[in-house]
C-alpha positions, 0 to 999 in steps of 0.5 A: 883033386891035385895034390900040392907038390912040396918044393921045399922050405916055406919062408916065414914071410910065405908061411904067413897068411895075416900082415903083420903090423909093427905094435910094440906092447907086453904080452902076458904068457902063460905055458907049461914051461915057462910064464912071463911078460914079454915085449911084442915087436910085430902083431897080426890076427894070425900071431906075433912075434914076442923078444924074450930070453926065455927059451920056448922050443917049436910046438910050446902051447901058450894061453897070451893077454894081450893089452890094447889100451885102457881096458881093453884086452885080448886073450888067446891061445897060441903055439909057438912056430919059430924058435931064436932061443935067447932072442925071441918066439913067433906064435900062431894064434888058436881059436881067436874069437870074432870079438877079440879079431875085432879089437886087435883089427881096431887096434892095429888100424884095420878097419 
C-alpha cells in the first residue's frame, strides 16, 4: 500500500469533505472555556462555521444545539478546526447520529 505523499498545506476548501450550505440560525454552544449562542453562516453534515467574538482557539471540544425550525433540533459534539479570533470558529462535527444526519440533510434541502 502507497503512502499519501504531504505536498503541503490543504486548503480549507480541500480539507472539507461535506458541501456546505449557506443557513444562517443560532447555535447554542457549550465547552470548557467558553458558552454562548452564536449565528451560523454556512452548515454541512460535516460542521459549520459559527461568527462569534468569543475566542476558541484549534482543537476546543463543543457539545452544539443546533435548532432547525419548531421542534426540531440537532444536538452534536464538535471540535474546532479553524480559529479567526475576533471573527468567528470552523468546526467539525463528532459522532452525528443518522437521526440527526437525516434532519440537518432535510433541513438543508438534501434529500
Amino acid at each position: 500500500m502507497a503512502d499519501k505523499i504531504d505536498d503541503g498545506p490543504i486548503s480549507t476548501e480541500e480539507r472539507r469533505q461535506s458541501d456546505r450550505t449557506r443557513l444562517i440560525v443560532d447555535v447554542f454552544f457549550d465547552g470548557k472555556d467558553a458558552t454562548g449562542v452564536a449565528s451560523t453562516t454556512d452548515i454541512s453534515v460535516g460542521g459549520l462555521y459559527m461568527k462569534m467574538q468569543t475566542e476558541l482557539p484549534e482543537g476546543s471540544l463543543l457539545l452544539m444545539r443546533i435548532p432547525l425550525g419548531g421542534d426540531r433540533q440537532v444536538v452534536v459534539n464538535g471540535e474546532v478546526v479553524y480559529s479567526k479570533p475576533g471573527q468567528g470558529v470552523g468546526v467539525r462535527f463528532h459522532g452525528l447520529s443518522p437521526t440527526d444526519r437525516a434532519m440537518l440533510e432535510e433541513a438543508l434541502g438534501k434529500v
